[in-house]
C-alpha positions in Angstrom: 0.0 0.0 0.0 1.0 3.4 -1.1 1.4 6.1 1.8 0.2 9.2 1.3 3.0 11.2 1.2 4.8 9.2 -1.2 1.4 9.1 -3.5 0.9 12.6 -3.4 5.0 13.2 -4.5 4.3 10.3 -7.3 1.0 12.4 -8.5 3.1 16.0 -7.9 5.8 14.3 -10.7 3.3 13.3 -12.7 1.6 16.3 -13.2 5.6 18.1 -13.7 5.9 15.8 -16.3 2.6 16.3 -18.2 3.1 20.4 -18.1 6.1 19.7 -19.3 5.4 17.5 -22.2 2.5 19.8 -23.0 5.5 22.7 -23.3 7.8 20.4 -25.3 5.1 19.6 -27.5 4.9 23.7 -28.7 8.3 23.0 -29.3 10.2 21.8 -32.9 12.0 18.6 -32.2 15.7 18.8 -33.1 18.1 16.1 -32.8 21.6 15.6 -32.1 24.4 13.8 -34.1 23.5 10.6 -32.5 20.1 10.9 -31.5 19.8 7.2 -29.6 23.0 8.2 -27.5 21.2 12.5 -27.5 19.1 14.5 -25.5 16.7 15.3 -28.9 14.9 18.0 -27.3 16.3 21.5 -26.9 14.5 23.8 -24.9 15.0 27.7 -25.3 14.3 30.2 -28.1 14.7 27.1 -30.9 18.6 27.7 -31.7 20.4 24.8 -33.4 20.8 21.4 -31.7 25.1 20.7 -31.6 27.1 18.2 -29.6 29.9 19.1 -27.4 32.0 22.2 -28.1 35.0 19.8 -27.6 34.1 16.8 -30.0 33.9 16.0 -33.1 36.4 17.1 -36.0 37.7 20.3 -36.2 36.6 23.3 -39.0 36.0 26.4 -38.5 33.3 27.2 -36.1 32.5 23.7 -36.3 30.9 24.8 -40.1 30.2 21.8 -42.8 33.0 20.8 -44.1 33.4 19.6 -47.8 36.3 18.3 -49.7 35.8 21.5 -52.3 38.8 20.6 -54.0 38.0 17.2 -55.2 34.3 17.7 -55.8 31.8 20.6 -56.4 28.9 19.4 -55.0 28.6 21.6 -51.8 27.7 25.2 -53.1 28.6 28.1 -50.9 28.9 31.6 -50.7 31.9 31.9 -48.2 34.6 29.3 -48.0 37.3 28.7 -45.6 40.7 26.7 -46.9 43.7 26.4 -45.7 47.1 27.3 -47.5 49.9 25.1 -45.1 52.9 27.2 -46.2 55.8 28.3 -44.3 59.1 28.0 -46.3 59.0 31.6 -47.0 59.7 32.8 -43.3 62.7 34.8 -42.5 62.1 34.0 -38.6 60.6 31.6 -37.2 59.0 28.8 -39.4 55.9 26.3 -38.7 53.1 28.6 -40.0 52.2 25.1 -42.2 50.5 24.5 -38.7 48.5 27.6 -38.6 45.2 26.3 -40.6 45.1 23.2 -38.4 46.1 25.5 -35.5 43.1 28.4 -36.0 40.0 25.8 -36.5 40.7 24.4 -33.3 40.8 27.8 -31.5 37.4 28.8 -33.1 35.6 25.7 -31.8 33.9 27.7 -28.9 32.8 30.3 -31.5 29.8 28.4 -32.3 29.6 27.0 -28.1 26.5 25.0 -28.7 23.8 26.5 -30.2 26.1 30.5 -30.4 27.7 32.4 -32.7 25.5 35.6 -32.6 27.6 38.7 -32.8 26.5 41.5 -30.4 28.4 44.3 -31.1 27.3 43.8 -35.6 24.0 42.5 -34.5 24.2 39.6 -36.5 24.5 35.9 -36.8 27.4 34.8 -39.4 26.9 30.9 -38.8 23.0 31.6 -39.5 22.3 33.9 -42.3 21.4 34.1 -46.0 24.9 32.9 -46.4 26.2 29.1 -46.9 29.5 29.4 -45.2 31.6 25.9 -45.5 34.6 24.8 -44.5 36.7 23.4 -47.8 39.9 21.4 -45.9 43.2 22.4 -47.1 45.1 23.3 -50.6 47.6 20.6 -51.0 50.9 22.5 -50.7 54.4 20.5 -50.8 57.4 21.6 -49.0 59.8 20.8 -51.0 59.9 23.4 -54.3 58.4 27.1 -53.6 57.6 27.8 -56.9 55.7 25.0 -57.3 54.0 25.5 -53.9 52.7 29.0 -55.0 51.1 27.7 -57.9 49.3 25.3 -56.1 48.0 27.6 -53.8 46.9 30.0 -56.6 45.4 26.9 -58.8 43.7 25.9 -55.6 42.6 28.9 -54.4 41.2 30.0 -57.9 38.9 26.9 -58.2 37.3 27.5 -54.8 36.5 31.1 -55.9 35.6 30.9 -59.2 32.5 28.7 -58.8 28.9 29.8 -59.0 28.0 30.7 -55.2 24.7 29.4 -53.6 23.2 32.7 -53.6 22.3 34.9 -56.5 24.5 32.9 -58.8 22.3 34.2 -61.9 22.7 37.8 -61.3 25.5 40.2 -62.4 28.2 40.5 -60.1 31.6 42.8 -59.9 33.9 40.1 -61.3 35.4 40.6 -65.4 33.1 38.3 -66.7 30.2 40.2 -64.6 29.3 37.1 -62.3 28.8 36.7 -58.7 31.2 35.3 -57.1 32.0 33.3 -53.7 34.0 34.8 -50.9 37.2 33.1 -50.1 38.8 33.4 -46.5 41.9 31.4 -46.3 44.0 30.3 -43.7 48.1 30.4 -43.8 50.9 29.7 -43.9 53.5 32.8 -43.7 52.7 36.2 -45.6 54.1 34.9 -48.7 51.3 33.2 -49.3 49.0 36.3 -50.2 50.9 36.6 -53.3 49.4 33.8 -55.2 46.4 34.7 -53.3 46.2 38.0 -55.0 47.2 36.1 -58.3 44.0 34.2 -58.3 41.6 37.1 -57.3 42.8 39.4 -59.8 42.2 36.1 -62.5 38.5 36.8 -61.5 38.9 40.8 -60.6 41.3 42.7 -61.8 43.4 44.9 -59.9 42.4 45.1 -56.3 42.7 47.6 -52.9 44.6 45.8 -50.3 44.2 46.5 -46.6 46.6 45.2 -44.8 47.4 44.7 -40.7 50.3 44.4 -40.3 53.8 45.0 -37.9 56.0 44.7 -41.3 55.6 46.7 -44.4 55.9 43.8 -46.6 57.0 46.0 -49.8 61.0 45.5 -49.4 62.8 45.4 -52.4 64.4 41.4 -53.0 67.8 42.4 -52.3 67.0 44.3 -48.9 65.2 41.8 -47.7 67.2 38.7 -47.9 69.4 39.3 -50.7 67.4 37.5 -53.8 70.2 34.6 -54.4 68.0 33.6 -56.8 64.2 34.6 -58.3 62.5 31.9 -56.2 64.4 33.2 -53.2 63.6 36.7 -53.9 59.7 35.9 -53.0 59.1 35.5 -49.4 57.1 37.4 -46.6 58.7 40.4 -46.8 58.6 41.1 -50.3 55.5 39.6 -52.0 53.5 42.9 -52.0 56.8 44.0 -54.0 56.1 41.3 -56.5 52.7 41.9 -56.4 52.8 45.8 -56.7 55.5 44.8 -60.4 52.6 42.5 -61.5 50.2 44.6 -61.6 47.8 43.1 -59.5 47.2 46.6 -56.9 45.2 49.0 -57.6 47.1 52.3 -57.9 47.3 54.4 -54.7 44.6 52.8 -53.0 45.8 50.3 -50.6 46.8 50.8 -46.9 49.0 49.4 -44.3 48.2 49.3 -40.6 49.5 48.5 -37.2 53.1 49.3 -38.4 55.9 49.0 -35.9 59.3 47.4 -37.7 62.9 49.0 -37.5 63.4 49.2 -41.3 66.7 49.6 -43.3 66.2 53.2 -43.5 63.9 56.1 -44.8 63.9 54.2 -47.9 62.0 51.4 -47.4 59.2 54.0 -47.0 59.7 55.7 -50.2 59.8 52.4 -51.6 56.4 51.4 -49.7 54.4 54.6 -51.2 55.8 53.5 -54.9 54.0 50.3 -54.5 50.8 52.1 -53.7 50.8 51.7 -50.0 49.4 54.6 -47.4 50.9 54.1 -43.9 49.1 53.7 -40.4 51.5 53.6 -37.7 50.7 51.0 -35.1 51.9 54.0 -32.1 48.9 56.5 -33.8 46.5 54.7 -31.8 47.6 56.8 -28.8 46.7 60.2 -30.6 44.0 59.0 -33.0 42.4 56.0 -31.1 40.5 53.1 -32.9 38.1 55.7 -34.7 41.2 57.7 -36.1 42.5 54.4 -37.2 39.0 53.1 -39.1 38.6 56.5 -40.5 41.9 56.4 -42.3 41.4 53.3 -43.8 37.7 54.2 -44.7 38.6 57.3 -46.4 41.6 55.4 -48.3 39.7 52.2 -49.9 36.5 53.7 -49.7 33.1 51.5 -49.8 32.5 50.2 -53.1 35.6 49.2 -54.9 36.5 44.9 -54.7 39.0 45.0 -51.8 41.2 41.8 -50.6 41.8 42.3 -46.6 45.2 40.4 -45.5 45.6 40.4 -41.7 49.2 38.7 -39.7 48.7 38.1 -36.5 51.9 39.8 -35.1 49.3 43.0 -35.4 49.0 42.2 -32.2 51.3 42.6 -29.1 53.5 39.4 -28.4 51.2 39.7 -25.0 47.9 38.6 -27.0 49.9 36.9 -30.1 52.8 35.3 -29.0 52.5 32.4 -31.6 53.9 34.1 -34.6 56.8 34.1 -37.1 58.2 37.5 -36.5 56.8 39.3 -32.9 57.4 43.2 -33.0 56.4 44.3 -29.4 54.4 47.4 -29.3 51.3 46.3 -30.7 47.7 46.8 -30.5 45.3 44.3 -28.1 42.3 41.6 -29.3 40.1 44.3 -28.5 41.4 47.2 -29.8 42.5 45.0 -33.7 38.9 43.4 -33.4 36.9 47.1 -33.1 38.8 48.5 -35.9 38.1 45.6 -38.0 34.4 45.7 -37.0 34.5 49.8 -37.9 35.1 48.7 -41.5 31.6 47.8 -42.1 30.1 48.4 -45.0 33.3 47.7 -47.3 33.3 45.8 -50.0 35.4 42.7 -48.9 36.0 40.2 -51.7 37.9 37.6 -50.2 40.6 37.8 -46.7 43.2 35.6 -45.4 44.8 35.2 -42.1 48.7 34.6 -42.0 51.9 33.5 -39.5 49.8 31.9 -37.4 52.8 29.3 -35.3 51.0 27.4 -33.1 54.3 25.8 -31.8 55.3 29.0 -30.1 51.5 29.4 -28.3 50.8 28.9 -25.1 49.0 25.7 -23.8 45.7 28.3 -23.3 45.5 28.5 -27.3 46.0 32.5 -27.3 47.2 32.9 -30.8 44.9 30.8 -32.3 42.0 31.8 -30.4 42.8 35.4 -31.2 43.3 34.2 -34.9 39.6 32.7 -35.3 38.0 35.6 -33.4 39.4 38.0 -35.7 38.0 35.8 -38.6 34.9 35.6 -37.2 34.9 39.7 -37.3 35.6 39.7 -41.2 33.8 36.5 -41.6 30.7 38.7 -39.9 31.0 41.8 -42.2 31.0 39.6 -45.3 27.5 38.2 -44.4 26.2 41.7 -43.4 26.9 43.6 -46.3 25.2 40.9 -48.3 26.1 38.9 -51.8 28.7 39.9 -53.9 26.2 40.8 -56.9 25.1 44.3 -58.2 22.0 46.1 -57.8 20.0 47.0 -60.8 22.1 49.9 -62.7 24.9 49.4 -60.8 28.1 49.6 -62.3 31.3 47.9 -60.3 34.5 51.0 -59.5 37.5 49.7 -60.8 
């Protein structure tokens, strides 16, 4: 026999239990990876059912991930790769490491059922946009010149290809389609240069903003001698190269977060013939992160294609210490991720993220962490300002 206590506790759970399975039931049933081994029931505002934040394989943000190099049936309009280069470093190599190294430090950016950025009010992992994850660009280690080209080749097929969204209309590209946005993951700084390569195949000429400690625009034989023409290509002189081919737009492109010793006043004349403008990394004391944003606003402006290159050592050793070549002297997470936020509204056709060494990071993941949250800024202003196609009567500025 059933006391009463115990039968008025039994009816008290039972009644719990109905109220809540008559909640549950106004609720969409989603279901987990594994749904006999998964709570399938999320309650909440109806985000996104996910597994652990610490399982499964790593891509960006925990994104689909397809094998875009080896088969086009995934269509996107943003894609992540991965360029594992680092035999252009002049410091410290094992930048090859730094794709691997930046999806596992942006697995919390999607914790469970997140990714909603406050301060640009928008969701980059839910949107209008198919954002996937396309593995790595096979890159040997063995023959530079040969590792360019692959990353160009492989770069190229991943943004030429019809996107997901408004692949019909008329876009900025030379053939007037729209176009996919590419964000890759390096590899050292060379790497931008058969980067560029492949978007001006699809562009033309392009504005370049670019954070940064080292100009980048040496000449070959003042940075490392150029023994040879492969030799003369490396992370401190692709822009060089890049500014010779052709492949900048004139007087349009902008450095910032600069900080390096330099060989002497030259290297600046030298940086302002290949199109560069100059933000000094100290001019965040007298201008602050608005001075900053405003400088490169009012340099690239709003509507021409512009590729945005970003090296970690921006940052201070203190938030980046996991990187080819520190400078000290640098700006903070927070002060590199509200400039890059300030740059709404630009028209970003593809980014990469470079010198990325997770070797030299602490056991906490700074670098990397750093790395993917400053992806997820650019990967979140790419979404807001829409598809890369042009409004009726619109006419792309060259």
């Amino acid at each position: 026999m059933v006391s009463p206590p115990l039968r008025l506790a039994v009816v008290s759970l039972a009644a719990l239990a109905a109220a809540h399975a008559d909640h549950a039931h106004d609720q969409e049933v989603l279901e987990g990876p594994l749904p006999s081994l998964w709570y399938n029931t999320l309650p909440g505002d109806g985000g996104t059912q996910a597994d652990s934040v610490f399982s499964g394989i790593s891509t960006f943000g925990r994104i689909q991930y397809s094998p875009c190099l080896s088969t086009d049936s995934v269509k996107y309009d943003i894609a992540f790769i991965g360029a594992p280069f680092d035999t252009g470093t002049s410091y410290r190599p094992g930048a090859r490491f730094g794709p691997s190294g930046i999806r596992q430090g942006s697995r919390r950016l999607n914790l469970y059922v997140g990714g909603y950025n406050v301060p640009l009010a928008a969701n980059p992992f839910n949107s209008w946009a198919k954002v996937i994850d396309c593995g790595d660009i096979p890159v040997t280690s063995y023959d530079n010149a040969y590792a360019l080209q692959q990353i160009e080749e492989g770069h190229n097929s991943i943004l030429s290809r019809a996107p997901k969204t408004n692949a019909s209309k008329l876009g900025p590209s030379k053939k007037g389609k729209t176009l996919p946005r590419v964000i890759t993951l390096g590899g050292d700084h060379t790497i931008t240069l058969p980067l560029l390569r492949s978007v001006v195949r699809e562009y033309g000429p392009v504005s370049v903003i670019h954070f940064d400690s080292h100009l980048d625009t040496w000449r070959p034989k003042v940075f490392g001698g150029a023994p040879s023409t492969q030799a003369s290509i490396n992370h401190g002189t692709y822009f060089f190269h890049a500014a010779e081919e052709g492949l900048l737009a004139n007087d349009t492109n902008i450095h910032a977060g600069i900080r390096t010793t330099l060989s002497g006043p030259s290297d600046y004349e030298n940086d302002g013939y290949c199109g560069f403008e100059i933000v000094e990394a100290r001019e965040i004391d007298t201008i602050g992160t608005e001075g900053i944003i405003k400088k490169i606003r009012d340099r690239v402006g709003t509507t021409k294609p512009v590729y945005l290159s970003i090296d970690i050592d921006t940052l201070d050793p203190a938030f980046a210490p996991a990187t080819g070549t520190p400078e000290t002297g640098g700006w903070s997470t927070r002060e590199l991720r509200t400039i890059i936020r300030g740059l709404e509204g630009i028209n970003f056709i593809a980014a990469d993220i470079v010198e990325v060494a997770p070797a030299y990071d602490t056991n906490a993941e700074l670098t990397t962490m750093a790395a993917a949250d400053v992806l997820y800024e650019v990967m979140t202003l790419m979404v807001k300002k829409g598809p890369l196609s042009l409004s009726e009567g619109e006419k792309v500025e060259l």
